[in-house]
Steps between C-alpha positions, in 0.01 A plus 500: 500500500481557858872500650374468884315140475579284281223370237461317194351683216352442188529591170165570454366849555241809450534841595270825363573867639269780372610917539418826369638825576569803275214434305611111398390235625714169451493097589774320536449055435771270579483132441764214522515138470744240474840519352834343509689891607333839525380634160306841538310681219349810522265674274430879607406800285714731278701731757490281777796318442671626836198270649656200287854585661423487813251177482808316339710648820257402781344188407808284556529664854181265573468238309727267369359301245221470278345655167361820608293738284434858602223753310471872552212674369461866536215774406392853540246459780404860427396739168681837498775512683625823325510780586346849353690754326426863326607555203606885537584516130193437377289672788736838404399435177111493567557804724667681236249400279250636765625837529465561120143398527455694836597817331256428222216541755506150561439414898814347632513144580410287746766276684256219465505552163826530441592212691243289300721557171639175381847466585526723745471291796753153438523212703861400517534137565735355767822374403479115476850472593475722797168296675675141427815620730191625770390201512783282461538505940198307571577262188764397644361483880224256355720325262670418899177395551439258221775321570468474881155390413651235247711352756257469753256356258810201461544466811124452578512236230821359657351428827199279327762322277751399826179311638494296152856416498466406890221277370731333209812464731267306724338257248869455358619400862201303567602278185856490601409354824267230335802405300694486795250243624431296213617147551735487217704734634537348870848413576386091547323523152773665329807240679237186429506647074811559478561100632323406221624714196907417634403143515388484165791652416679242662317223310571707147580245243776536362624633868561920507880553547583622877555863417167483255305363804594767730441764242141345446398500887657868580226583159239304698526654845546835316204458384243327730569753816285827414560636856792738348230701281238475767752685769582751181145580482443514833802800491357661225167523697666673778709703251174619384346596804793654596524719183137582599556616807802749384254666246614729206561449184545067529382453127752417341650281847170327495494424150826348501374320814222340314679373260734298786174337616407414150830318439477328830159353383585432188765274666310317760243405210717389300648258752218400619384109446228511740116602358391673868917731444428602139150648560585692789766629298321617240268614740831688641581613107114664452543683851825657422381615128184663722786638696739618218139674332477731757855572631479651113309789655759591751679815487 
């Protein structure tokens, strides 16, 4: 993640590198998606496990959550490699061989000829061993690469996501506000209900004992004035936006967050005794689940 401005990324990402040098050719995939921590798997060929090391070492150092998958596949991008090699036993052998006809009579032979013997000429194939560790340089410059790519790839998918959650913490506020100006919640409304529900307390029959009645009307006023959770979610909104603008890894912060706002709605619905309050709050509840669904993709 870039350390010089501040971004939200996601956890969702692509990345593809292709190579080849020393006769190989190689392609490196990485993939992530969501996840509660940073869970890397690897798959890469036999002998490559220094690859696998490293991945594990400098994948952290950019991202800092999400299930990410990395594939390394490898292949000789060319036939015969080896090199050649004379076999001087054998060719001394034919040339011995020679001589003894030669001094039969025999004309002596040709080098083409005796280089056309089977065995003579070997092709001595390169050390597997020794090309992986030629190789192994670049691996690692594009496995650099990959990951770079990766991050950027989250970050691109970051910057669309920030827009959405802009979006969400707007409808949210936009319902807070029409709660804030529903008529049930107006300070005249609220002093004129509360009239009524103490003086029916008054008129109880049999009468409520003193310390009963007081008990009953602190429940009532508790209870009618929903302007405490509207100025809560009116802080968590600016939390939010806040958290937004410092960037990093907020995930975790955010989800947390969320689940403040849900509470808060769950709350105001619940005290609600007004038709027009309890369906902009579960207007409110359905715009902070839309909220919560994508704050799930946040690094």
């Amino acid at each position: 993640m870039s350390a010089t401005s501040p971004v939200i990324a996601s956890m969702t990402g692509f990345a593809r590198v292709d190579g080849h040098g020393e006769g190989y050719s190689w392609t490196f995939e990485a993939k992530s998606v969501n996840g509660r921590s940073l869970d890397i798997r690897c798959r890469v060929p036999s002998g490559f496990d220094g690859i696998e090391a490293l991945a594990r070492a400098d994948v952290p150092k950019s991202l800092a959550r999400g299930n990410v998958t990395l594939n390394l596949t490898v292949s000789r991008s060319q036939a015969g490699t080896g090199q050649i090699r004379i076999n001087r036993d054998l060719l001394n052998q034919v040339l011995e061989l020679a001589r003894e006809i030669e001094g039969a009579g025999a004309a002596p032979p040709r080098l083409d000829s005796l280089l056309s013997v089977r065995g003579i000429i070997e092709t001595v194939e390169e050390d597997e061993t020794e090309a992986r560790t030629r190789i192994e340089a670049p691996l690692k410059a594009d496995l650099g690469r990959l990951v770079g790519q990766l991050a950027a790839a989250r970050e691109a998918e970051g910057k669309r996501l920030t827009a959405v959650l802009h979006a969400h913490l707007d409808e949210i506020a936009r319902l807070v506000d029409a709660a804030g100006a529903c008529a049930s919640t107006q300070p005249q409304a609220l002093r004129d209900k509360l009239r009524a529900q103490v003086a029916a307390l008054l008129d109880a029959s049999p009468a409520l004992p003193e310390e009963r009645l007081a008990q009953e009307a602190a429940l009532l006023i508790a209870k009618a004035d929903v302007r405490e959770e509207l100025d809560r979610l009116r802080a968590h909104i600016q939390a939010a936006r806040d958290m937004m603008a410092e960037g990093g890894a907020i995930g975790r912060r955010f989800d947390f967050l969320c689940q403040e706002f849900n509470r808060e709605a769950n709350t105001l619905c619940s005290k609600s005794a007004d038709v027009e309050l309890t369906r902009i709050g579960l207007s409110l509840k359905a715009a902070i689940e839309q909220l919560r669904e994508q704050v799930q993709n946040i690094e």
